[in-house]
C-alpha positions in Angstrom: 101.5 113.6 119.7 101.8 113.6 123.0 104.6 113.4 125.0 106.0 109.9 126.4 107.7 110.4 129.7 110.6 107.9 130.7 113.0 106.9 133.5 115.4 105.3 135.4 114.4 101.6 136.1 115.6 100.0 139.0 114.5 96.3 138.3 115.8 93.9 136.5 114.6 91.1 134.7 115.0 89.1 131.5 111.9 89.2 128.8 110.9 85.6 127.9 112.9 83.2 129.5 116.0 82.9 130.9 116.0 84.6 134.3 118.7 86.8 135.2 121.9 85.7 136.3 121.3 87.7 139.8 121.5 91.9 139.4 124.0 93.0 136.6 127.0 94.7 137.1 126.7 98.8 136.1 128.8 99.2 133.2 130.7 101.8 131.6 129.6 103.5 128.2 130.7 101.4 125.3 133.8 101.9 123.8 132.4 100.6 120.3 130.7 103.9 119.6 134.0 105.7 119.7 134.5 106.9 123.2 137.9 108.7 124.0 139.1 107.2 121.0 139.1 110.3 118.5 136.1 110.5 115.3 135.1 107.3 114.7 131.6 106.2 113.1 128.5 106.7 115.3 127.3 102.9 116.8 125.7 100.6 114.7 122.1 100.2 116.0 120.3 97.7 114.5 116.8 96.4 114.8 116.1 92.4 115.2 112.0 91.2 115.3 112.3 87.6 116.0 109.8 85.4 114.3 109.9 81.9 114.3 108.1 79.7 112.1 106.5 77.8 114.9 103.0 78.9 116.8 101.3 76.7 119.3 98.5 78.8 119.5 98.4 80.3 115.2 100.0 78.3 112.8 102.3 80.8 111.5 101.0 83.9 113.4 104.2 86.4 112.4 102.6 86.3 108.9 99.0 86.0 109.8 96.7 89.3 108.1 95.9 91.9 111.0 93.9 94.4 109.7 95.4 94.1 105.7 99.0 93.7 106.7 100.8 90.8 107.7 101.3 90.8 111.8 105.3 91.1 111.1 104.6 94.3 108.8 103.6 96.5 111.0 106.5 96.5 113.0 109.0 96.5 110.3 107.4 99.7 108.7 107.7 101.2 112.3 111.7 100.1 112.5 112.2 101.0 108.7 110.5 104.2 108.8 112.2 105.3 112.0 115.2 106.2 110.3 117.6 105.7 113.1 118.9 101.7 112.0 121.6 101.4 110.3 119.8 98.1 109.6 116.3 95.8 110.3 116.7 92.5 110.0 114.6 89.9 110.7 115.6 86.7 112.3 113.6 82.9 111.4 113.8 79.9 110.5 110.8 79.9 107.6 110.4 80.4 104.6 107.7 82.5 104.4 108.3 84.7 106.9 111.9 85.1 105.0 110.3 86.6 101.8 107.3 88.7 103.4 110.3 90.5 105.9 112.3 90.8 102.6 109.0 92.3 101.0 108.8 94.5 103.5 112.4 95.8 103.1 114.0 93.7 105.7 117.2 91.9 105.6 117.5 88.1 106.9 118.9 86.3 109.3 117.9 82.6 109.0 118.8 81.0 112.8 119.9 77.7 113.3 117.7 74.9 114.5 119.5 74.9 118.4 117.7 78.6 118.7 114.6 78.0 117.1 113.2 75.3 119.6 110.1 75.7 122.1 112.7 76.2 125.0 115.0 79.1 123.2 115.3 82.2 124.8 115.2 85.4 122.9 118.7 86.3 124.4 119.5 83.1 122.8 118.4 83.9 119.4 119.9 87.6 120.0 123.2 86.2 121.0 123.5 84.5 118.0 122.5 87.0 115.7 125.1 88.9 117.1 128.0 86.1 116.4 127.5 86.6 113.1 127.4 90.3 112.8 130.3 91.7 114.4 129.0 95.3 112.8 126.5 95.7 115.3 126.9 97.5 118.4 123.4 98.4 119.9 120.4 95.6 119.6 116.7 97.1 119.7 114.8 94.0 119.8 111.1 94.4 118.7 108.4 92.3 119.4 106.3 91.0 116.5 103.7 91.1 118.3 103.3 94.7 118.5 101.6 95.9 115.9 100.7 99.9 116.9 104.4 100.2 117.8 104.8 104.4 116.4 108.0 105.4 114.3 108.5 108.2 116.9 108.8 105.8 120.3 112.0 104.3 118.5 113.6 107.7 117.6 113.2 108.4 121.4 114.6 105.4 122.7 117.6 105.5 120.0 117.9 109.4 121.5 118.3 107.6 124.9 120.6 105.2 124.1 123.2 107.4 121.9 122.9 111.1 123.1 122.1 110.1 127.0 124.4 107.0 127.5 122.1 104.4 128.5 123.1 100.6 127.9 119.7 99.3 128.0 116.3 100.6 127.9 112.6 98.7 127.3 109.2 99.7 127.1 106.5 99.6 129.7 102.9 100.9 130.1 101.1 102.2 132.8 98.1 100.5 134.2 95.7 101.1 136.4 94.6 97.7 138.4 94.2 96.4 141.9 96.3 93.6 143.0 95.7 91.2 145.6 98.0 88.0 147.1 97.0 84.8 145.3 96.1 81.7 148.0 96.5 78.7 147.4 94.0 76.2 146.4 92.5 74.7 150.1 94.4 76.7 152.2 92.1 78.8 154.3 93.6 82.4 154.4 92.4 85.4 153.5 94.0 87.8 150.7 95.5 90.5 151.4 95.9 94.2 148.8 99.3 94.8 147.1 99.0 98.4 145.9 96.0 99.4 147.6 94.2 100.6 150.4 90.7 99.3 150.9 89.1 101.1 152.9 90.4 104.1 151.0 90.1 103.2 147.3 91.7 105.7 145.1 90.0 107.2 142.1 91.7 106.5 138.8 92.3 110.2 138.4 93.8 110.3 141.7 96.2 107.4 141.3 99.5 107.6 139.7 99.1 103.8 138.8 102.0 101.8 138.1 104.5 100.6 135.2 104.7 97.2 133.5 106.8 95.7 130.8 104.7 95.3 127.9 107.4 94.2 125.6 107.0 96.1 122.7 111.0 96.3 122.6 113.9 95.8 124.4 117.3 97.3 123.4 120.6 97.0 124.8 124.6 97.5 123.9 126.6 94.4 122.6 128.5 93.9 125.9 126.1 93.8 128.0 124.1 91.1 125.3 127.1 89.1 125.4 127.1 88.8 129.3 123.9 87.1 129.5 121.7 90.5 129.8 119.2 92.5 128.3 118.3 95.0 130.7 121.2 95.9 133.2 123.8 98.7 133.5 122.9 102.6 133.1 119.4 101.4 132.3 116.0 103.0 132.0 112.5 102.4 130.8 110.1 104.3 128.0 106.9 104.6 128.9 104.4 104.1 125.9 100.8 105.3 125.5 98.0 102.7 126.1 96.7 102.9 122.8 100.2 102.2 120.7 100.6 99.1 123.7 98.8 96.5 121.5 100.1 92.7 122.3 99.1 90.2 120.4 100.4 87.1 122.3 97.8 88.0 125.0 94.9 88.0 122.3 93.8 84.4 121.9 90.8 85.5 119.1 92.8 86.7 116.2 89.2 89.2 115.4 89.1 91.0 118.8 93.0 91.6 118.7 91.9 93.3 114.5 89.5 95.1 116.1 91.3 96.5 119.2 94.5 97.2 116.7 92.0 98.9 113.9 90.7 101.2 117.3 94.3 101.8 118.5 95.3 102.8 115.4 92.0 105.1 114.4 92.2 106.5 117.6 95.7 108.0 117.0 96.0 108.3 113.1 98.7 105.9 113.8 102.0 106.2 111.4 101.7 102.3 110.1 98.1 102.7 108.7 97.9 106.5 107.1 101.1 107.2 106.4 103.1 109.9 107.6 100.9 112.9 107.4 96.8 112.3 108.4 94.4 111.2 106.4 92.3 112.9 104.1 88.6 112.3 103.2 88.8 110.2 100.1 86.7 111.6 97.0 87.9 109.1 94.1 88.2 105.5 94.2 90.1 104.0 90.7 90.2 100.4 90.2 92.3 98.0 88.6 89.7 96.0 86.4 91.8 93.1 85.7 92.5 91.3 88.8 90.9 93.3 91.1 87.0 94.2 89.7 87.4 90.9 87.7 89.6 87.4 88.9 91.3 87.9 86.0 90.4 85.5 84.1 89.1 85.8 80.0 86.8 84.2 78.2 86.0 83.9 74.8 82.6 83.2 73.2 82.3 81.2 69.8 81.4 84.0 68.1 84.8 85.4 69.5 83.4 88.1 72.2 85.0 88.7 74.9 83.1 87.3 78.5 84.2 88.8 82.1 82.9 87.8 84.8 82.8 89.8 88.5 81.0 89.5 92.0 78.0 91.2 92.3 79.2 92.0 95.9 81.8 94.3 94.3 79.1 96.0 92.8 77.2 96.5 95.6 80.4 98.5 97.1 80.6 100.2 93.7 76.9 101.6 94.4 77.7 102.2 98.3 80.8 104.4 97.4 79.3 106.3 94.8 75.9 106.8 97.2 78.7 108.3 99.8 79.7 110.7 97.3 82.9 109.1 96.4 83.2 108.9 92.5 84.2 105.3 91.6 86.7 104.8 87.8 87.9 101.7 86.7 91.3 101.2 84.7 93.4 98.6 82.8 96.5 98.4 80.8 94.4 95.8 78.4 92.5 96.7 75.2 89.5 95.2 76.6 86.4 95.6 75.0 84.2 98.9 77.0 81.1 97.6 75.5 81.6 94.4 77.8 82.3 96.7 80.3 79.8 99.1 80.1 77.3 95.7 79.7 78.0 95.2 83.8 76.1 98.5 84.2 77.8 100.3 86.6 77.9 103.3 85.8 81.6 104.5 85.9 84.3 106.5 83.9 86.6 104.0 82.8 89.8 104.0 80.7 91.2 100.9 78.8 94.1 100.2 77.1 96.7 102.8 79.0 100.3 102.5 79.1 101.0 104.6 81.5 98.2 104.2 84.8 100.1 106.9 86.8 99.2 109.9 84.0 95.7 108.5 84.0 94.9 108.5 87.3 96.9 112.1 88.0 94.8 113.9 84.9 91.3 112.8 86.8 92.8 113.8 90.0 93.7 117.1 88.3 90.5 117.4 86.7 88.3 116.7 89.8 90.8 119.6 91.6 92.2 117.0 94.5 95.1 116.3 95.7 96.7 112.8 96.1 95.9 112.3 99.6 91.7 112.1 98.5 92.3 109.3 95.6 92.1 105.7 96.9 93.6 103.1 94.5 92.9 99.3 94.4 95.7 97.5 92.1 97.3 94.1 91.9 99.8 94.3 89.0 103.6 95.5 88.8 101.6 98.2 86.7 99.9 99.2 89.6 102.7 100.5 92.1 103.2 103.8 91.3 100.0 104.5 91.6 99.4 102.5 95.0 101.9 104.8 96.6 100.7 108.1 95.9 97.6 107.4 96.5 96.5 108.5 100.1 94.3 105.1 100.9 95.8 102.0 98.7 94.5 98.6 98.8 94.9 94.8 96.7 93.8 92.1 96.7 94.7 88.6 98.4 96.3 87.0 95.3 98.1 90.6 94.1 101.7 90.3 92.8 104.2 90.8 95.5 105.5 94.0 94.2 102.1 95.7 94.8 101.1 94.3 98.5 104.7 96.0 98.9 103.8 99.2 98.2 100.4 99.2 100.0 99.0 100.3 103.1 96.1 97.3 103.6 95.7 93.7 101.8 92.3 92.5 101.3 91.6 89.0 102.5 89.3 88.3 99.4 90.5 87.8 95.8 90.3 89.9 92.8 86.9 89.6 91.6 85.8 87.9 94.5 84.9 90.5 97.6 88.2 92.7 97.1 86.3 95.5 95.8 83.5 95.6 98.3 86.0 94.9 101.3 88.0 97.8 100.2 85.2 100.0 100.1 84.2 99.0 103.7 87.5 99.6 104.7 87.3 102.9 103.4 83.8 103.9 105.0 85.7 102.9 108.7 88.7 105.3 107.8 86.7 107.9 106.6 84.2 108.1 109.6 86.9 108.8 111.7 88.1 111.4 109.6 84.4 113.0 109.4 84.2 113.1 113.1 87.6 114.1 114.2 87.3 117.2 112.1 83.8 117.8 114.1 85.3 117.9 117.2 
């Protein structure tokens, strides 16, 4: 990855709201984290993703499927998976968004109705967090909205606020654009440049450009939270790359912002999407056929046969897959009937009746000599999990059990036995093209 430079920052201003109570004092390191006051524990630093239940623009956006994972869970995977928190919370005031960050491993903190208003500040909401958790020492407050934020940004920023002594340091990206002075509507002037030359325009190679807050995160030490600031004191900014500075506030249609984030993150092998080590071409697909090839549901003829139904879309992705090269076996932990089965005609290994999916699916990875990170797994059952998380692509459906969109890397926006399949597998050609041609290069 490459290296992320950062800074001392010599402006200051608050993110979202209230505007700073004139240029903030510079402070002294914080005593809570043990200074001159002999071996103490090392500062609580805990990360807080506001996310309140209200959206004038998408009805309850923080939640809303980007790509197969709720907008909220891309940014708690980054916080969790960090490993420098001594806790992620999420604070709201909604329901839902209380059980998927709890899904998702966060804890909650539901905020009262004075901070959850149009006109509430995020130092609002922060501040109060705070009263209630007198643990906490350092804030890193992460935006939602930033759904390519990388694991390894937040190590480097909890580096700079613990080893080098900063109180407060946010996130910018460097841009390249012309600006010009705005006139006013019928006033005859003429505009003038702001950061440029005319008559001597620089080439993008030649030019530094300059830095803006993208507001990815923003963390800063209790005392200098609880005087009305979030950037102030010895502060300094981290520069992100371009692709991992994805905003979604500023992205109006919800299908260009899944595009540009399934680009950022294919561009990078982003941490969120592949897990932590790159992706692998995938040879084997297994399917759960209950709930995911099928909706589940049984029927029984009078002559007391057994009648499944699926969509013949799924098929289709069945046939696709298997024309890629990708070998395609279905699963379940029912006893149902592989005569009905093999009736659908199409065409795959299949094994019914097993206790145990996990020895299953590991003897045919064995078998076909590959290791976890080629196997793709589609589940949606309790049943399921163990096998979504070793696999190296995992994927459910819509209406899967909690416990098993937990454990996976992308959530289909179709229903078992109604698209999932064939969505999954499309999923899969996009990850795997990149694969194909970044080992080409």
């Amino acid at each position: 990855m490459d290296s992320v430079e950062k800074g001392a920052a010599t402006s200051v201003s608050n993110p979202r709201g209230r505007p700073s109570r004139g240029r903030p004092p510079k402070l002294q390191r914080n005593s809570r984290g043990g200074q001159g006051r002999g071996v103490e524990k090392p500062p609580h630093l805990a990360a807080l993703i506001l996310a309140r239940g209200g959206s004038k623009g998408i009805p309850l956006k923080n939640i809303k499927h980007l790509a197969g994972v709720p907008l909220i869970g891309w940014v708690l995977r980054a916080a969790l998976d960090s490993g420098v928190f001594q806790s992620v919370w999420v604070s709201t005031d909604h329901d839902e968004i209380e059980n998927v960050a709890k899904q998702f491993g966060a804890q909650v903190h539901r905020r009262s109705s004075e901070t959850s208003k149009d006109s509430s500040t995020s130092l609002d909401a922060i501040i109060e967090f705070l009263n209630f958790h007198n643990e906490v020492d350092i804030v890193g407050n992460i935006q939602a909205t930033s759904p390519c934020l990388h694991p390894t940004d937040l190590q480097k920023v909890a580096e700079m606020i613990r080893e080098e002594g900063y109180d407060s340091v946010f996130s910018v990206v460097r841009r390249h654009q012309f600006r010009w002075s705005e006139i006013q509507k019928g006033v005859r002037e003429v505009t003038e440049p702001l950061n440029l030359n005319p008559a001597k325009r620089p080439r993008r190679q030649d030019w530094d450009g300059e830095l803006y807050e993208n507001g990815s995160f923003y963390f800063a030490k209790r005392h200098l939270i609880e005087m009305g600031y979030l950037q102030g004191g010895k502060m300094a900014y981290y520069e992100m790359r371009a692709e991992h500075s994805v905003d979604i506030d500023v992205d109006i249609d919800w299908p260009i912002a899944e595009q540009r984030v399934l680009r950022s993150i294919l561009v990078s092998f982003r941490y969120g999407y592949f897990g932590k080590e790159k992706l692998k071409e995938i040879k084997l697909l297994v399917c759960n056929i209950d709930g995911c090839l099928t909706n589940g549901h049984i029927y029984v003829s009078g002559d007391q046969k057994e009648i499944i139904s699926y969509d013949i879309k799924d098929a289709i992705g069945i046939s696709l897959l298997k024309k890629s090269g990708i070998e395609v076996r279905l699963i379940s932990e029912r006893a149902c009937s592989k005569q009905t089965l093999s009736s659908l005609k199409l065409d795959c290994k299949m094994e019914v009746n097993v206790p145990d999916k996990l020895a299953v699916v590991d003897e045919w990875r064995k078998e076909m000599g590959l290791c976890w990170k080629e196997v793709a797994y589609l589940g949606n059952e309790v049943s399921d999990e163990e096998c979504l998380k070793k696999a190296g692509l995992s994927g459910v459906p819509a209406d899967a059990c909690s416990t098993a969109q937990k454990a996976v890397g992308y959530i289909c926006k179709s229903n078992g036995g109604r698209g999932a399949l064939r969505e999954f597998a499309e999923h899969i050609f996009l990850l795997m093209e990149k694969v194909i041609n970044s080992c080409q290069k």
